[in-house]
Structures are given as C-alpha cells and as structure tokens.
N, C-alpha and C positions, 0 to 999 in steps of 0.2 A: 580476245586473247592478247592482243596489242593494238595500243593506241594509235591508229590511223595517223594522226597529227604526229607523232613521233618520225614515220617516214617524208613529211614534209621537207625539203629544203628549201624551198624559193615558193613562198605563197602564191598560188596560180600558175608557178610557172616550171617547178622539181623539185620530183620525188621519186623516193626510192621506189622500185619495183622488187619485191622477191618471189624467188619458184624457186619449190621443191621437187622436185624427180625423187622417186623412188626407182627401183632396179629390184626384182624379186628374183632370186637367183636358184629356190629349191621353195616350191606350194607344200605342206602341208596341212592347211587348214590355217581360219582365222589371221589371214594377213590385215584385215585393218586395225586389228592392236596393236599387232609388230610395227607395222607402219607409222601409226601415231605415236606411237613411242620414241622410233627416230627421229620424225620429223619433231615432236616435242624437244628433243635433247639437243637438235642441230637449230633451233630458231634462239634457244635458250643460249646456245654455244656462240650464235652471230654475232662479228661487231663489223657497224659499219665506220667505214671513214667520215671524220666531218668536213663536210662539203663548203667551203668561200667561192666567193665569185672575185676573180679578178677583175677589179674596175677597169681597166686599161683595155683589156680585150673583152669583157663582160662573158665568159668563159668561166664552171665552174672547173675548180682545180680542187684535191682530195687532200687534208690534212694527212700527210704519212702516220706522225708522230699521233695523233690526238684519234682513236679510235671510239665507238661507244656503240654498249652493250641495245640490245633492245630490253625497252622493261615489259616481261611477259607477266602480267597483271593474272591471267586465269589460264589455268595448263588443264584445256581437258583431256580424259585420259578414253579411250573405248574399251569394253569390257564385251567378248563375246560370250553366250551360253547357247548351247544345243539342249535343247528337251525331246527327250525319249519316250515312249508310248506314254506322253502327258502327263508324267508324274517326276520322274528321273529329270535334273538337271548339270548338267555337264559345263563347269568353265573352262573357259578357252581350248574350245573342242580341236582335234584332229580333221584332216578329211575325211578319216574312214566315218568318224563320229558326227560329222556334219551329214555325211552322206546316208546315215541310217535315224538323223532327228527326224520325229515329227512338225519342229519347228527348229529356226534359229533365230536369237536376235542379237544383236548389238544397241547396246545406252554408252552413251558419251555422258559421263558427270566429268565436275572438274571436285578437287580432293576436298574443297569446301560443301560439298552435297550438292553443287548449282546442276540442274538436268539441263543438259546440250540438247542432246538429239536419244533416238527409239528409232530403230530401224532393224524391219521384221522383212524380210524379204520371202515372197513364195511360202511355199507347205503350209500345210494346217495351221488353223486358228490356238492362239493358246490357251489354255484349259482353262486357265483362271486369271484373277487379276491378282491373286494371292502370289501364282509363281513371278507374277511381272515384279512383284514388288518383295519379293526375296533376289530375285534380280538386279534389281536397281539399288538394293541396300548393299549386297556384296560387291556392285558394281563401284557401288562409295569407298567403302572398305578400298577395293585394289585400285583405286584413284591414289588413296594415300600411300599405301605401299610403293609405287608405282615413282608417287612423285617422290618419296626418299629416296628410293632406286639412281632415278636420274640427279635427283643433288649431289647425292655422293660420288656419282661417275664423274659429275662435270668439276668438282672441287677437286680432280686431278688434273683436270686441263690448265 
C-alpha cells in the first residue's frame, strides 16, 4: 500500500510511525468495509511534515511550510458477502443477514484485480468455488467503484 522508505527520515535512525483508530459508533453488519474505506480515504488524505535535522543541536525540526502527501501505490478495498442456504449471495450484508448466512466472507482486492487477502470466518463450508469466484469478480468490480467513490470525495479537500 505504501512504500515503507517513504516514511524514512534519518536512515537508521527516523521514521514516521502511523495509527489508525477506528471508533464504530452504531454495528449494523460488515464493519470491515466501512472501516477500510475510511482508513483508505484518511492515509490517501495524510501529509506529513518534512523533517531537517538541526546541525547545531542535531534535533529533528518539521518544515511547517513544505508538507507531503504519501504516494499510496495500491488502495485495497474489502468486499463483504453473506451466503444463504448455499446458493443466495448477499453483498455487503446487514447483521440481521449475517446472522442467518450459512457463510460469510470478506476478499480484499485492490481496483487493479491484485487478491489481498479471503477471510471466511466460522459457519459452514462454501458450496462451491464457483460462488468464491462470482465473489471475488464483483469484489473487483466494487474495488473500482469504491476507488472513484474516494477520489472524488478527496478532490474536495
């Protein structure tokens, strides 16, 4: 997602740290989309200060004026689906709809097709590899969608 060496300041010796906190303020189902998708639009949002070392006190000091973006090279995106008695599949389910799948899963692609991650937590096996991979194709799909979604939000900031 970002180039490690990008948070470098000082070879061996600083570098940026970031965290993200999330705060889920009302569950209805499928918070790791919701989530990604913030945390997508606020990494994309980030700029850090450029960092000098004062020779004199060898003290790093923040360029006020001179900020910069990070280059997020790969935005992946999570896609939840709940499957229903094995044949029904549901995106980005509720809780009630999670609560009555026979399975659920989440795929992280990024909007280029790259497969992140498959994460099947609990309940039943899923029926086929056919639905895995009507899954993973619409997971592509709302990758794109998804990433236009936050381009356009953030080309107001």
């Amino acid at each position: 997602m970002i180039d490690l060496e990008e948070l470098c300041i000082l070879e061996g010796q600083l570098v940026w740290c970031l965290y993200a906190d999330m705060v889920c303020l009302n569950y209805d189902g499928n918070i790791t989309d919701a989530s990604m998708i913030a945390f997508l639009g606020a990494i994309r949002n980030t700029r850090l200060y450029e960092i000098t070392i004062n020779e004199e006190t060898n003290t790093p000091e923040p360029a006020e004026k001179n900020e910069i973006a990070l280059n997020v090279k790969e935005q992946p995106v999570a896609s939840t689906f709940a499957v229903i008695d094995n044949s029904v599949i549901i995106s980005d389910p509720t809780d009630d709809e999670e609560s009555l799948a026979t399975g659920v899963m989440t795929i992280v692609v990024t909007s280029q097709g790259k497969l992140c991650s498959v994460h099947k937590p609990g309940g039943g096996p899923l029926p086929s590899d056919v639905l895995v991979k009507q899954c993973t194709d619409e997971a592509t799909k709302r990758a794109k969608r998804v990433q236009k979604l936050v381009d356009t939000a953030l080309k107001d900031t």
